[in-house]
PyMOL Python script that loads the backbone (N, CA, C, O; Angstrom):
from pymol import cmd

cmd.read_pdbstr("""\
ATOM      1  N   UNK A   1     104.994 152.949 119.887  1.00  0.00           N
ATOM      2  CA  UNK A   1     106.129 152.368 120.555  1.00  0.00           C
ATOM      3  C   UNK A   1     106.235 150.907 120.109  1.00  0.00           C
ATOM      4  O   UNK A   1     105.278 150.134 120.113  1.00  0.00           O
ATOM      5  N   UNK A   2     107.342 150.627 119.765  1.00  0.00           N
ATOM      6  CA  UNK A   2     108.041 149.147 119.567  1.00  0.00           C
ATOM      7  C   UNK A   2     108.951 148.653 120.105  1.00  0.00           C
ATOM      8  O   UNK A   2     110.080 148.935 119.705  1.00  0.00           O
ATOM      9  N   UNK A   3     108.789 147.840 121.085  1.00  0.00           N
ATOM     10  CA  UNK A   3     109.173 146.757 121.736  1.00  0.00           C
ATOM     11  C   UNK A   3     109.505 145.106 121.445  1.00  0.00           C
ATOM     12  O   UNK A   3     108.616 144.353 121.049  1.00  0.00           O
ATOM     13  N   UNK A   4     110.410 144.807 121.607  1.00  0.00           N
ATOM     14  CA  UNK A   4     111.228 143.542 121.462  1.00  0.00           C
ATOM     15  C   UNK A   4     110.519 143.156 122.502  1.00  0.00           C
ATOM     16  O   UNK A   4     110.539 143.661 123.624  1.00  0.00           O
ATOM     17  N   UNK A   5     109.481 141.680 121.893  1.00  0.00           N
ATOM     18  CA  UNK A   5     108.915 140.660 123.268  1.00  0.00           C
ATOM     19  C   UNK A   5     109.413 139.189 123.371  1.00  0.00           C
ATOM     20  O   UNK A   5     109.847 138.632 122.363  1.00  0.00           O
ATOM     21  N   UNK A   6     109.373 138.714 124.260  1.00  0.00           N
ATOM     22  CA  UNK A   6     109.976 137.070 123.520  1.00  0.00           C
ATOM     23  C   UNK A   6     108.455 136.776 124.062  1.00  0.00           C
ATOM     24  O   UNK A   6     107.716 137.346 124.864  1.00  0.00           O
ATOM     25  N   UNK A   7     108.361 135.758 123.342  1.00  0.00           N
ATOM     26  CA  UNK A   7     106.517 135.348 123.108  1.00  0.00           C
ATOM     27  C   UNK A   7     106.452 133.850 123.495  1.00  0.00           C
ATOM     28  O   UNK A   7     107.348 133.056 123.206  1.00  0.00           O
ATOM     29  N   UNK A   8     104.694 133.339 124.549  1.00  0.00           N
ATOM     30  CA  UNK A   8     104.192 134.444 124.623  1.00  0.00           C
ATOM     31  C   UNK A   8     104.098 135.488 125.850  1.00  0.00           C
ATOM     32  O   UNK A   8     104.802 135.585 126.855  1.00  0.00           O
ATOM     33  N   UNK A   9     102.889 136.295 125.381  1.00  0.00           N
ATOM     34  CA  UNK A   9     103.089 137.669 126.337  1.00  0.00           C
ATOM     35  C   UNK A   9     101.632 137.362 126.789  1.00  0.00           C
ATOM     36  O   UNK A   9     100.727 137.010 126.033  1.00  0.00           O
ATOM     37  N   UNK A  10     101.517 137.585 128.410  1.00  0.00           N
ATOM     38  CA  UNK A  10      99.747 137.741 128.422  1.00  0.00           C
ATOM     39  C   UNK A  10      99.415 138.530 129.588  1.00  0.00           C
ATOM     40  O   UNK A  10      99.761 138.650 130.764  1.00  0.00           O
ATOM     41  N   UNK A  11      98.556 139.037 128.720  1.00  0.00           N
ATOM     42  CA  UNK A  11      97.498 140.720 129.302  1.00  0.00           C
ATOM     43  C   UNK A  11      96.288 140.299 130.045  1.00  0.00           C
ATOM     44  O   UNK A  11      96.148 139.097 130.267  1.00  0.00           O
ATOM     45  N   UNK A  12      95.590 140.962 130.367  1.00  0.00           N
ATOM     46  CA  UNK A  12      93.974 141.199 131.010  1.00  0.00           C
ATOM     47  C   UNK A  12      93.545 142.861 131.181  1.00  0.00           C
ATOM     48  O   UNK A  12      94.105 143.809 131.733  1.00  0.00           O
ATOM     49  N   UNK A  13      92.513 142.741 130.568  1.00  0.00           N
ATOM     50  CA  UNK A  13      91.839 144.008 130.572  1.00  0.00           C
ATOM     51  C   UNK A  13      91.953 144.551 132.134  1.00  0.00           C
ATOM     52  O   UNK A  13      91.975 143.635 132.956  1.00  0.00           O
ATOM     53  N   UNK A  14      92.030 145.893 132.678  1.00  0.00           N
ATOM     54  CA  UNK A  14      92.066 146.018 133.523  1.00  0.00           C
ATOM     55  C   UNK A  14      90.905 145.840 134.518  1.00  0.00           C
ATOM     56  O   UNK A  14      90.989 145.753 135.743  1.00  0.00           O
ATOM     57  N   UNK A  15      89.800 145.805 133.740  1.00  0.00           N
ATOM     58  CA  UNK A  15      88.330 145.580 134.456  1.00  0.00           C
ATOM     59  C   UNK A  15      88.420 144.134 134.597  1.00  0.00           C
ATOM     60  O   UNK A  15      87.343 143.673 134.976  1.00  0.00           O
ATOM     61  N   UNK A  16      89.421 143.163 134.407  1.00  0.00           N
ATOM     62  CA  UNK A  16      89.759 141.565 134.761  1.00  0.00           C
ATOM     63  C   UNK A  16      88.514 140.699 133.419  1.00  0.00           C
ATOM     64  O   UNK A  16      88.517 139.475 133.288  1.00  0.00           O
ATOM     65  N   UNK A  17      87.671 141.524 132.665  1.00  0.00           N
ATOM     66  CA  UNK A  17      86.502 140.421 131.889  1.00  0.00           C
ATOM     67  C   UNK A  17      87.021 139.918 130.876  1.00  0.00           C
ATOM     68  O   UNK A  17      86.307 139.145 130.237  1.00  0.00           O
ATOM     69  N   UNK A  18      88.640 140.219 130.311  1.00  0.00           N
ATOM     70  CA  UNK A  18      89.034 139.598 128.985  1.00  0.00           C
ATOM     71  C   UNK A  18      90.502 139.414 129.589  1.00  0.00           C
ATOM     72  O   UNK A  18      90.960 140.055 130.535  1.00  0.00           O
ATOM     73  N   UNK A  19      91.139 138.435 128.875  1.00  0.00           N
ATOM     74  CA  UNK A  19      92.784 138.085 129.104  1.00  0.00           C
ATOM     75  C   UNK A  19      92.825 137.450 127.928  1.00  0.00           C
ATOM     76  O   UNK A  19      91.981 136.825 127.286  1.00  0.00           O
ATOM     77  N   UNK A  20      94.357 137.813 127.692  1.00  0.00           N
ATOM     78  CA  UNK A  20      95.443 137.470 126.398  1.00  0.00           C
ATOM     79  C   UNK A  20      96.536 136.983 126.300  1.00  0.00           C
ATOM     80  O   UNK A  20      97.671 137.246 126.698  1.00  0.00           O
ATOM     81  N   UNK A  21      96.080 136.270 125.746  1.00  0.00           N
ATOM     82  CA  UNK A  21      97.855 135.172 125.201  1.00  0.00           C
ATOM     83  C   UNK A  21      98.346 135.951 124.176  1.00  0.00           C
ATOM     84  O   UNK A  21      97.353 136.349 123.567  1.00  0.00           O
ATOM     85  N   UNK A  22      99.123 136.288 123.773  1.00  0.00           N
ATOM     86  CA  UNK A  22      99.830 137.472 122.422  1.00  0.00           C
ATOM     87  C   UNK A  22     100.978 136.117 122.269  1.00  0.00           C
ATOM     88  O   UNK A  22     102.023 135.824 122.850  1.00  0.00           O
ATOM     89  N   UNK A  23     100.169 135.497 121.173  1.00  0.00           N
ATOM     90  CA  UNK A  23     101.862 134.347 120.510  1.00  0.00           C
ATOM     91  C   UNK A  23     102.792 135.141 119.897  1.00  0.00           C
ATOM     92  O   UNK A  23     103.957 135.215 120.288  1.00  0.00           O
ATOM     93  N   UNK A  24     102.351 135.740 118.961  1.00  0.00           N
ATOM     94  CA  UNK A  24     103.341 136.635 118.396  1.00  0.00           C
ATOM     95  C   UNK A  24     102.766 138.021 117.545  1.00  0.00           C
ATOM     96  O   UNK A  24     101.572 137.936 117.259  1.00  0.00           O
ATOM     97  N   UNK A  25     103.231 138.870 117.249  1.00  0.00           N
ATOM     98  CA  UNK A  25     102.989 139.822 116.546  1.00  0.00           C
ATOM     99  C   UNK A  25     101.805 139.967 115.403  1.00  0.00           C
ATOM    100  O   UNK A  25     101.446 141.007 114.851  1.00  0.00           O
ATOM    101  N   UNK A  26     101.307 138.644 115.207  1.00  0.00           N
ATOM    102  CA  UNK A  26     100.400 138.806 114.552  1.00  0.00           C
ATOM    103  C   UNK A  26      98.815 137.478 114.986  1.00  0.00           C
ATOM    104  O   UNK A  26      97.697 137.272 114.514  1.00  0.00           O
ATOM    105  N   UNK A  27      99.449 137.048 115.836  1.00  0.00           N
ATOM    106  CA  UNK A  27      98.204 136.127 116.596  1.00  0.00           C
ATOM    107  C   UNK A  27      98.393 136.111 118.032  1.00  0.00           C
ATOM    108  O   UNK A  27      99.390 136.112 118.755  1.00  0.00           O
ATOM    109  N   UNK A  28      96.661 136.090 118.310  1.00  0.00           N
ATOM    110  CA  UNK A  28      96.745 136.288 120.120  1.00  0.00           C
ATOM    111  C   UNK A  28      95.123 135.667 120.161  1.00  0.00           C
ATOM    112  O   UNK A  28      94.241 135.916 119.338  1.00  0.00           O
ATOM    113  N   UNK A  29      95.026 134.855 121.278  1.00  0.00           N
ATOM    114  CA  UNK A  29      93.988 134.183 121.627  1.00  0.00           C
ATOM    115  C   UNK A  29      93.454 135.341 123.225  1.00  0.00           C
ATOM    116  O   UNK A  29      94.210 135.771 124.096  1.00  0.00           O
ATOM    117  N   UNK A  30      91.909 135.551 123.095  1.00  0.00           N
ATOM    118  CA  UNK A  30      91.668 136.213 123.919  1.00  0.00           C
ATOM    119  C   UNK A  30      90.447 135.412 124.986  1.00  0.00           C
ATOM    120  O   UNK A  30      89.327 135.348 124.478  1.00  0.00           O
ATOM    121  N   UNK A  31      90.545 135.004 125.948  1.00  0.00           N
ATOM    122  CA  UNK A  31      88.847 134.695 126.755  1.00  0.00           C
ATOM    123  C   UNK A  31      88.379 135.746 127.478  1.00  0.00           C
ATOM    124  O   UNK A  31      88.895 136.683 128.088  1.00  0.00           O
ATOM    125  N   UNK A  32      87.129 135.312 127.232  1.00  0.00           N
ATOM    126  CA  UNK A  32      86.102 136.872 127.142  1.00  0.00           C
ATOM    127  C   UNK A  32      84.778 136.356 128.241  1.00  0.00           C
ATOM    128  O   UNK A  32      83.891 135.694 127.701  1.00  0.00           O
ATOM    129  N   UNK A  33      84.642 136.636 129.697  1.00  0.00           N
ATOM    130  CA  UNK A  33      83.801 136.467 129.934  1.00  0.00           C
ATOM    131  C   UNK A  33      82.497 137.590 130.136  1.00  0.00           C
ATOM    132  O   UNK A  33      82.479 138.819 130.194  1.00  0.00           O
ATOM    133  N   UNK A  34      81.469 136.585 130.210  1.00  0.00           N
ATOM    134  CA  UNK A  34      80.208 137.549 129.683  1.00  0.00           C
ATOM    135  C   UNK A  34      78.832 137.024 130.042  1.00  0.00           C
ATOM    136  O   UNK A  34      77.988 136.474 129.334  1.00  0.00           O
ATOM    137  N   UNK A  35      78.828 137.496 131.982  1.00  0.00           N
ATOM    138  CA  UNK A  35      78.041 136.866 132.287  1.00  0.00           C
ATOM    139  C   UNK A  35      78.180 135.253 132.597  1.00  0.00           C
ATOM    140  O   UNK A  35      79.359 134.922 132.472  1.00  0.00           O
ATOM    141  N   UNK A  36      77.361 134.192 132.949  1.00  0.00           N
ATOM    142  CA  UNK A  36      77.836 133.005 133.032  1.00  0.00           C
ATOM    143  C   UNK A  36      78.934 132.450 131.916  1.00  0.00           C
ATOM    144  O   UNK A  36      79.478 131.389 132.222  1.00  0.00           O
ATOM    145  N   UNK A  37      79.327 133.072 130.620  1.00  0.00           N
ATOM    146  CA  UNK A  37      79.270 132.723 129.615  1.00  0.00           C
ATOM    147  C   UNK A  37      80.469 132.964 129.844  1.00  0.00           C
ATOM    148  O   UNK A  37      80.860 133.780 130.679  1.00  0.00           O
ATOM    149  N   UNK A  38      81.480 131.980 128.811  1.00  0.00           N
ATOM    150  CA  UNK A  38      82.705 132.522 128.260  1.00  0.00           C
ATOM    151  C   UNK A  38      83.186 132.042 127.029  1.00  0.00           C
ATOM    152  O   UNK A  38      83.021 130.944 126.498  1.00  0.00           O
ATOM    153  N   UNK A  39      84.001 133.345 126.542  1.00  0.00           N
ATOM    154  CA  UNK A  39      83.993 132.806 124.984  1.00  0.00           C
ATOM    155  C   UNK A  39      85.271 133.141 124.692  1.00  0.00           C
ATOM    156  O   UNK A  39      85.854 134.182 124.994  1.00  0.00           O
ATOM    157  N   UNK A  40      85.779 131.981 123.943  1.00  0.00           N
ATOM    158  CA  UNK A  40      87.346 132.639 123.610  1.00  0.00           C
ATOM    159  C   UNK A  40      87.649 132.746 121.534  1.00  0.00           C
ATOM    160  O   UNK A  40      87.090 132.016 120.715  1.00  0.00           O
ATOM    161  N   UNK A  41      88.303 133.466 121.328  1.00  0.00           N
ATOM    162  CA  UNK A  41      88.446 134.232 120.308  1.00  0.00           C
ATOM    163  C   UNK A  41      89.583 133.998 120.142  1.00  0.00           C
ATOM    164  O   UNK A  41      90.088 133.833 121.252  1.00  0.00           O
ATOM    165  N   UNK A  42      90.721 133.820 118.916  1.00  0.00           N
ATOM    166  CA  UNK A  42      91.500 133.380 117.921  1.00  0.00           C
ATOM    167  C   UNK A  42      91.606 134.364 117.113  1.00  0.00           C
ATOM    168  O   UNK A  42      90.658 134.431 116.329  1.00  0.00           O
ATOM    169  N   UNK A  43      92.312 135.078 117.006  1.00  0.00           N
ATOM    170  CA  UNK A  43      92.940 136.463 116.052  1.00  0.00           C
ATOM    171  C   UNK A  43      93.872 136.236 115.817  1.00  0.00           C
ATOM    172  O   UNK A  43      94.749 135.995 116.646  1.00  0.00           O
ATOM    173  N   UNK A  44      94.083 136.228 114.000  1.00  0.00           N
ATOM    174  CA  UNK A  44      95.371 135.900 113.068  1.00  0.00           C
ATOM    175  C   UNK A  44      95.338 137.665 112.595  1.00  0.00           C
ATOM    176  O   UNK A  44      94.399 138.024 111.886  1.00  0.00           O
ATOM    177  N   UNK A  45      96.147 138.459 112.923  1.00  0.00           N
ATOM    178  CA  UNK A  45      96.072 139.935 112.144  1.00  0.00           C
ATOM    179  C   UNK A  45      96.364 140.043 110.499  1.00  0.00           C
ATOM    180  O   UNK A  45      97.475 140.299 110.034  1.00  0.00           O
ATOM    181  N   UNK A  46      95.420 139.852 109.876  1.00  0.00           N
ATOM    182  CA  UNK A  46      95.858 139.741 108.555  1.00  0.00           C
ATOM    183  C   UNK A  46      95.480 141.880 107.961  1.00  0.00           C
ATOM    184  O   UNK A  46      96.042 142.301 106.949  1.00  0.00           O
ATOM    185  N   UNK A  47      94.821 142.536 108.544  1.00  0.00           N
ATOM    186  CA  UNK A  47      94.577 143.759 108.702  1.00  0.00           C
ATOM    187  C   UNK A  47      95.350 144.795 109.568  1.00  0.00           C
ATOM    188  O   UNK A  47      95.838 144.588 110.679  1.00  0.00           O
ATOM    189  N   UNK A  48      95.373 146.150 108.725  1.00  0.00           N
ATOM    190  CA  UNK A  48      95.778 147.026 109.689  1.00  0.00           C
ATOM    191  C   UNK A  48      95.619 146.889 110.861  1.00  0.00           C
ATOM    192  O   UNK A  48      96.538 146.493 111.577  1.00  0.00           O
ATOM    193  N   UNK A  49      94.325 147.206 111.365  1.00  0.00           N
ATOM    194  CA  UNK A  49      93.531 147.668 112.405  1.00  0.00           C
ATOM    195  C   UNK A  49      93.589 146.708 113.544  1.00  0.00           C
ATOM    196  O   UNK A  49      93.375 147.135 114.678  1.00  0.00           O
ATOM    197  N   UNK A  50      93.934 145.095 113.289  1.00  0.00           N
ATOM    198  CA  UNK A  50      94.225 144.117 113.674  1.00  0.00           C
ATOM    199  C   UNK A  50      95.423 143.814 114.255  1.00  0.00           C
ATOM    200  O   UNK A  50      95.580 143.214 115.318  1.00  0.00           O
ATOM    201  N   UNK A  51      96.118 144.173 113.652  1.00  0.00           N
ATOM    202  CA  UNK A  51      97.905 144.346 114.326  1.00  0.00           C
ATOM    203  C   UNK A  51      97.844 145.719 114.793  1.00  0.00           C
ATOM    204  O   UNK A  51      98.878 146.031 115.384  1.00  0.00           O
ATOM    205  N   UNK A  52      96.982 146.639 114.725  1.00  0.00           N
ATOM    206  CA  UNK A  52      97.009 147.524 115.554  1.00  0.00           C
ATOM    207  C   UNK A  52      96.441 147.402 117.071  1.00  0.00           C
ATOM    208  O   UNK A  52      96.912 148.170 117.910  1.00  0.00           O
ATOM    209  N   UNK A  53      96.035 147.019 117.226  1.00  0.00           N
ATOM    210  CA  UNK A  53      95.243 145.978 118.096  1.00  0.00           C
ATOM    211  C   UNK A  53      96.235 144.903 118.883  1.00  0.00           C
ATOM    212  O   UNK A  53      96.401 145.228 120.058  1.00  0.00           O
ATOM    213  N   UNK A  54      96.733 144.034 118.597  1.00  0.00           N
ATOM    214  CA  UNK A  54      97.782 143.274 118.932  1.00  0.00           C
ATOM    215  C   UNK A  54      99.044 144.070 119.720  1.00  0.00           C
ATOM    216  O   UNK A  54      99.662 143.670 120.707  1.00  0.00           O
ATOM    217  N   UNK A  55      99.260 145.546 118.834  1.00  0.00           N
ATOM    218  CA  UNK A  55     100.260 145.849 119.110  1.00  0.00           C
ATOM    219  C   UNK A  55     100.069 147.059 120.479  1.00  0.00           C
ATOM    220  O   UNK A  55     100.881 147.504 121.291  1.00  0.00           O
ATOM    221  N   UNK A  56      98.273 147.361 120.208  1.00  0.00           N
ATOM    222  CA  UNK A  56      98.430 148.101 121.504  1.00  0.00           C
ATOM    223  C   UNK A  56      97.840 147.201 123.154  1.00  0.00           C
ATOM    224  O   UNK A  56      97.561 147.672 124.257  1.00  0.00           O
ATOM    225  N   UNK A  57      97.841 145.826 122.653  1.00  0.00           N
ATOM    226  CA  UNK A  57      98.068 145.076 123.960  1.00  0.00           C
ATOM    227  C   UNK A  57      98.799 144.917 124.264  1.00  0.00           C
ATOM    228  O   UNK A  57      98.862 145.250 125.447  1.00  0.00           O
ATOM    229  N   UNK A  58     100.056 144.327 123.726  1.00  0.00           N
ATOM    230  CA  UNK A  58     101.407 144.560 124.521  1.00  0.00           C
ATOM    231  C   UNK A  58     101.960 145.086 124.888  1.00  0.00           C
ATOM    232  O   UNK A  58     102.837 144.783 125.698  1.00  0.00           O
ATOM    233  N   UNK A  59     101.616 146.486 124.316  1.00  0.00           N
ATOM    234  CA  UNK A  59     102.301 147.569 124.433  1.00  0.00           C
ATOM    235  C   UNK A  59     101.547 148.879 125.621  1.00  0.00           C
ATOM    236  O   UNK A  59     101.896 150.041 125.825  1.00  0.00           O
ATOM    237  N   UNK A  60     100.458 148.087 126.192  1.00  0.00           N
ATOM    238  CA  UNK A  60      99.731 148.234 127.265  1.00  0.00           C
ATOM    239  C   UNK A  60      99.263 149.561 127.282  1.00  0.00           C
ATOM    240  O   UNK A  60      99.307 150.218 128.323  1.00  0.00           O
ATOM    241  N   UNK A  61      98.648 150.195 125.825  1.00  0.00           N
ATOM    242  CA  UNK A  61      98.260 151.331 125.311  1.00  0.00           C
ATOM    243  C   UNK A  61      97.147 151.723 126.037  1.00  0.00           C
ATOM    244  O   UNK A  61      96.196 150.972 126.257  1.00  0.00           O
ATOM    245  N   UNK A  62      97.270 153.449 126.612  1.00  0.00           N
ATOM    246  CA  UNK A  62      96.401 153.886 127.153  1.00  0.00           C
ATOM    247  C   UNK A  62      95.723 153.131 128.659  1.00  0.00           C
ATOM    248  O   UNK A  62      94.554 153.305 129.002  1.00  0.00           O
ATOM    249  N   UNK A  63      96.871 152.158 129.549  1.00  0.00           N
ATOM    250  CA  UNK A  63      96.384 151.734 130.513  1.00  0.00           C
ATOM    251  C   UNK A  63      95.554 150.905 130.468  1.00  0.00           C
ATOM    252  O   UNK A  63      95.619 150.158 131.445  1.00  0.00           O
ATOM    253  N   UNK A  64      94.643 150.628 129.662  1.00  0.00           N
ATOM    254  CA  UNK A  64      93.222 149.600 129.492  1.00  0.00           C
ATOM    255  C   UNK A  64      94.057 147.750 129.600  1.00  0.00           C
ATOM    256  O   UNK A  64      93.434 146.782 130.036  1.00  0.00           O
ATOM    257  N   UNK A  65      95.004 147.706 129.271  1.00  0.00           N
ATOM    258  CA  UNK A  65      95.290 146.500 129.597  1.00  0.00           C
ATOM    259  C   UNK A  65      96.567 146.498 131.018  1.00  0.00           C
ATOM    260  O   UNK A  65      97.115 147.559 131.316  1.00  0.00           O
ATOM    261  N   UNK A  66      96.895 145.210 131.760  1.00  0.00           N
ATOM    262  CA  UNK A  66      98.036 145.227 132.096  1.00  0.00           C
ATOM    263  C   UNK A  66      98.553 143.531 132.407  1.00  0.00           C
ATOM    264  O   UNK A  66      97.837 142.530 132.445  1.00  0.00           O
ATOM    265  N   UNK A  67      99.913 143.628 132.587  1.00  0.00           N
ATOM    266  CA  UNK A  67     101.021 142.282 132.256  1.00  0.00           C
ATOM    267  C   UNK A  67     100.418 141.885 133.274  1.00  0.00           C
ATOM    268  O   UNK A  67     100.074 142.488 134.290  1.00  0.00           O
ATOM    269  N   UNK A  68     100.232 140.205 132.768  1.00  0.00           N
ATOM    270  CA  UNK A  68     100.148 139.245 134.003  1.00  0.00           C
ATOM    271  C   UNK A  68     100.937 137.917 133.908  1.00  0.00           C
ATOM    272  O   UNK A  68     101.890 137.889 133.130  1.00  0.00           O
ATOM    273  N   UNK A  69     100.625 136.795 134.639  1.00  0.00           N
ATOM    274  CA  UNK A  69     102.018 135.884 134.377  1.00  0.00           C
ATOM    275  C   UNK A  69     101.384 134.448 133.612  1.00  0.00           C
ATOM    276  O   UNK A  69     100.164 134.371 133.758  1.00  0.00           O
ATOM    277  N   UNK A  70     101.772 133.724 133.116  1.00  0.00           N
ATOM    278  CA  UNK A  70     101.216 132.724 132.327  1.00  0.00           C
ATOM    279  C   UNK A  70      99.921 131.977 133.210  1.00  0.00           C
ATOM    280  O   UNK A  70      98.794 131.693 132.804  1.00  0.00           O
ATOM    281  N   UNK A  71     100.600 131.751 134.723  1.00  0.00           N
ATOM    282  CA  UNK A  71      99.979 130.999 135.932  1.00  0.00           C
ATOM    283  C   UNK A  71      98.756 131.992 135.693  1.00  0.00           C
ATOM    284  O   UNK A  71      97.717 131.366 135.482  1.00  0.00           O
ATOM    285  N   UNK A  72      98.653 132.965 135.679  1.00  0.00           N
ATOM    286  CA  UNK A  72      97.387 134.149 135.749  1.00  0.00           C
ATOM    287  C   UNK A  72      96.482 133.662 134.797  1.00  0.00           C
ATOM    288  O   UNK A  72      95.385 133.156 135.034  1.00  0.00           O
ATOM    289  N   UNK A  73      96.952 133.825 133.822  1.00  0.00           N
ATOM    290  CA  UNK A  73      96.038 133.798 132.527  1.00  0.00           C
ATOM    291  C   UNK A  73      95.338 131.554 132.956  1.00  0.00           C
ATOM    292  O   UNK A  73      94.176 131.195 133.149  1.00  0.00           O
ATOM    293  N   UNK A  74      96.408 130.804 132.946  1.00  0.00           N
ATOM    294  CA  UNK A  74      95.833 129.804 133.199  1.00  0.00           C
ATOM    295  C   UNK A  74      94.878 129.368 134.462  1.00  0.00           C
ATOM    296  O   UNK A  74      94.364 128.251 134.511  1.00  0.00           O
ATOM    297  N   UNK A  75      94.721 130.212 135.322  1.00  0.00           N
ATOM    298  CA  UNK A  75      94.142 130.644 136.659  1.00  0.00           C
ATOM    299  C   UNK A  75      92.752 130.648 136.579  1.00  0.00           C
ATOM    300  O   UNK A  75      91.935 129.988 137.222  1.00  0.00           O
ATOM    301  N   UNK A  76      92.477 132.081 135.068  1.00  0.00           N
ATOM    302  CA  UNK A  76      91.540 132.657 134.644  1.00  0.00           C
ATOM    303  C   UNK A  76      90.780 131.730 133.636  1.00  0.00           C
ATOM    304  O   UNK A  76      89.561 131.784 133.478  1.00  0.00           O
ATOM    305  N   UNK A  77      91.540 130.952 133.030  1.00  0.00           N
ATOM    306  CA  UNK A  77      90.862 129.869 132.166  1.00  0.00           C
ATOM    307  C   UNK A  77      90.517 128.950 132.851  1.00  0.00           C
ATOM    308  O   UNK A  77      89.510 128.441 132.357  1.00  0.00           O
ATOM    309  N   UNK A  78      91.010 128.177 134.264  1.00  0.00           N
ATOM    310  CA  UNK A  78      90.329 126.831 134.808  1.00  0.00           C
ATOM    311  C   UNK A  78      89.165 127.606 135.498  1.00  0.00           C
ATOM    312  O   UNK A  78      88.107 126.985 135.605  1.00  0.00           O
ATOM    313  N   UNK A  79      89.234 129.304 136.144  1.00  0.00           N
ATOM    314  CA  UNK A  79      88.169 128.812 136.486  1.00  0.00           C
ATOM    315  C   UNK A  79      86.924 129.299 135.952  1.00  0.00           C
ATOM    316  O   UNK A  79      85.844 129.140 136.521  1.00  0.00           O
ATOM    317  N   UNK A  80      87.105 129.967 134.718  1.00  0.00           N
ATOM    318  CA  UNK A  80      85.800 129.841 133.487  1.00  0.00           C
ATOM    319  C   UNK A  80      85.634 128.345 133.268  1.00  0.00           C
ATOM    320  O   UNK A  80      84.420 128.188 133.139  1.00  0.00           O
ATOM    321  N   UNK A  81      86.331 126.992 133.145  1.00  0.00           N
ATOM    322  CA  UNK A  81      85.824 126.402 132.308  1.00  0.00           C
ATOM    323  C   UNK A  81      85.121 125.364 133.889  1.00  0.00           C
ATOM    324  O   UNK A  81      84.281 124.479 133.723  1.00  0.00           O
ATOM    325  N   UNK A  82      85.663 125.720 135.245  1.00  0.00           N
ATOM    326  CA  UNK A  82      85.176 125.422 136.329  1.00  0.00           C
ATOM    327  C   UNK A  82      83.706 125.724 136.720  1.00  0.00           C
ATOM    328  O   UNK A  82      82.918 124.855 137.093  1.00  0.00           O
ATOM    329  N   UNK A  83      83.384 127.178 136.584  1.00  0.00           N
ATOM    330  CA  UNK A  83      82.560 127.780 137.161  1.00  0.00           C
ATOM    331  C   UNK A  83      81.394 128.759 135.921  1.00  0.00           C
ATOM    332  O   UNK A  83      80.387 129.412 136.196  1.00  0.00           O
ATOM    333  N   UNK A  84      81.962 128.538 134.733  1.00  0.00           N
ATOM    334  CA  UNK A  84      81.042 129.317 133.520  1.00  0.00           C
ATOM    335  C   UNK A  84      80.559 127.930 132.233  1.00  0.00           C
ATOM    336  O   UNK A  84      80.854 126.744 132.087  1.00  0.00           O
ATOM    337  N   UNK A  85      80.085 128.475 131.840  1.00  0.00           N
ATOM    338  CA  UNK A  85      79.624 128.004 130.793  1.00  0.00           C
ATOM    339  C   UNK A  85      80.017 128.431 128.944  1.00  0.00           C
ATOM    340  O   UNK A  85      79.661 129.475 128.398  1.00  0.00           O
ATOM    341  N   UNK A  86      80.579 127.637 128.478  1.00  0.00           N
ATOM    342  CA  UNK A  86      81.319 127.918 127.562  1.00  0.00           C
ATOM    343  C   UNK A  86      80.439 128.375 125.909  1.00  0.00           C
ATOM    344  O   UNK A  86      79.565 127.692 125.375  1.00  0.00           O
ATOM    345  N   UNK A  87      80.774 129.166 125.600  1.00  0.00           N
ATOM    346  CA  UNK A  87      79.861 129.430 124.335  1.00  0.00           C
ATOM    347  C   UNK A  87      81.087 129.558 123.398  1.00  0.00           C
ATOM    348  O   UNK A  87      82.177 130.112 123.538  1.00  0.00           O
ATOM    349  N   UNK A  88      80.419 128.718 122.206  1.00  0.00           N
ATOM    350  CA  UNK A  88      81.501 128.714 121.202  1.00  0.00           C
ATOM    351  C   UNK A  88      80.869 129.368 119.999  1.00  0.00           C
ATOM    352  O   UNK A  88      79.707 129.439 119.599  1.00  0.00           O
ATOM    353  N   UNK A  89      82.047 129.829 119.549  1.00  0.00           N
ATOM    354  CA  UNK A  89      82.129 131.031 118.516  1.00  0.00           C
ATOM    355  C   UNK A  89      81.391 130.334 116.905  1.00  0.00           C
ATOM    356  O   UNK A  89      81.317 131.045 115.902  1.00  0.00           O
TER     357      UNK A  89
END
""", "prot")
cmd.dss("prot")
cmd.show_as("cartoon", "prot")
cmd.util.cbc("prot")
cmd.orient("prot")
């Protein structure tokens, strides 16, 4: 399925441990917590499998992700960088 998004778009795993900024069709920044830890990740899709990926987050494939609102996703980042400890990639 292909969908017209105006960007950006942002997700969270439904188990709440990862959320996504989707800039556009081929880059999306993800934070990943893990334990005290949180780590955020930078994906440019230069690969299939990669924009396949991209495209089944927005496209909220198989339920595993769902839409949240910008305030959400920035919610989820103050309070990792509040309450976790940041590990960089």
């Amino acid at each position: 399925m292909s969908t017209s998004f105006s960007f950006p778009q942002y997700r969270r795993l439904v188990n709440g441990r990862s959320y996504y900024k989707v800039l556009d069709k081929t880059h999306m920044e993800e934070i990943q917590i893990m334990g005290k830890f949180w780590i955020r990740y930078e994906l440019t899709a230069n690969i299939l499998p990669e924009r396949v990926l991209i495209e089944d987050v927005l496209n909220l494939h198989d339920k595993r992700w769902e839409e949240i609102t910008e305030a959400q996703f920035l919610e989820f980042l103050d309070e990792c960088r509040r309450d976790r400890y940041y590990q960089p990639m």
